[in-house]
C-alpha positions as CSV (number, residue, x, y, z in Angstrom):
1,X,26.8,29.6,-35.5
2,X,24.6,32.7,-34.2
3,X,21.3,32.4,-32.9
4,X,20.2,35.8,-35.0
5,X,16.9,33.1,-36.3
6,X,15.3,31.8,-33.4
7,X,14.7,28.0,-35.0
8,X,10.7,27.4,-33.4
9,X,11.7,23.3,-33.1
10,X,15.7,24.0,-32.4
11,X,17.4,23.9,-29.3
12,X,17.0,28.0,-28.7
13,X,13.1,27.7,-29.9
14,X,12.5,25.0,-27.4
15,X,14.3,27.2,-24.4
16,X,12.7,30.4,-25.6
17,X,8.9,28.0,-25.6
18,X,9.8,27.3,-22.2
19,X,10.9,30.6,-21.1
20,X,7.8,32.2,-22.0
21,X,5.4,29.5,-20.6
22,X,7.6,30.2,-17.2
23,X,7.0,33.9,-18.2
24,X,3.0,33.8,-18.4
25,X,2.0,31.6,-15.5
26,X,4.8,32.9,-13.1
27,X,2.8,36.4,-14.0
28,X,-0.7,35.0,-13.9
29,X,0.1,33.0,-10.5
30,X,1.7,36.2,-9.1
31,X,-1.4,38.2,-9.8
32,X,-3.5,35.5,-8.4
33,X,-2.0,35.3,-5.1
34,X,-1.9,39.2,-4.5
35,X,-5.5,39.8,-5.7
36,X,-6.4,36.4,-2.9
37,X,-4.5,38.5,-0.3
38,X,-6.0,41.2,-0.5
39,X,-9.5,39.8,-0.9
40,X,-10.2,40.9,-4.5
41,X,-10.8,38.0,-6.0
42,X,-15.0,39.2,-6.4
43,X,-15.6,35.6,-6.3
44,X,-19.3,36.3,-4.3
45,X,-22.7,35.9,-5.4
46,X,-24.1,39.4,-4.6
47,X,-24.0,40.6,-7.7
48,X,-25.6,37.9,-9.5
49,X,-28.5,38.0,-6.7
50,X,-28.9,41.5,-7.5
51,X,-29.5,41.4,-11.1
52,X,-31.1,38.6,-11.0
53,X,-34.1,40.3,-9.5
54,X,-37.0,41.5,-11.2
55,X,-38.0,45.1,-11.5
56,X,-41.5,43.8,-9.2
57,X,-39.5,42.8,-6.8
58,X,-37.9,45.9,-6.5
59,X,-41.0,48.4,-6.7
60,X,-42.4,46.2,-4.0
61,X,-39.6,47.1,-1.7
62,X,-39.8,50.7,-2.6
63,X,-43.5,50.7,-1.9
């Protein structure tokens, strides 16, 4: 028996299923923890406050 067709609900499907699940969360938890190391997560609210201004608000300050 050769596994040349992976069967998707066979023994090998269910191993290669798990493998990749493993695969993608092992990669997305990996990228996770080094962007939380180094602080660039760019989780803060600046940004939001920023556009959330109006354009009065801002001429006002120029002024």
């Amino acid at each position: 028996m050769t596994c040349a067709v992976i069967d998707g609900f066979g023994v090998y499907g269910n191993y290669l299923h798990f493998w990749i699940v493993v695969f993608f969360v092992g990669s997305a938890l990996m990228i996770f923890m080094c962007l939380w190391k180094k602080n660039r997560l760019d989780m803060d609210e600046e940004p939001k406050f920023q556009m959330m201004k109006s354009d009065t608000d801002q001429e006002n300050e120029d002024k």
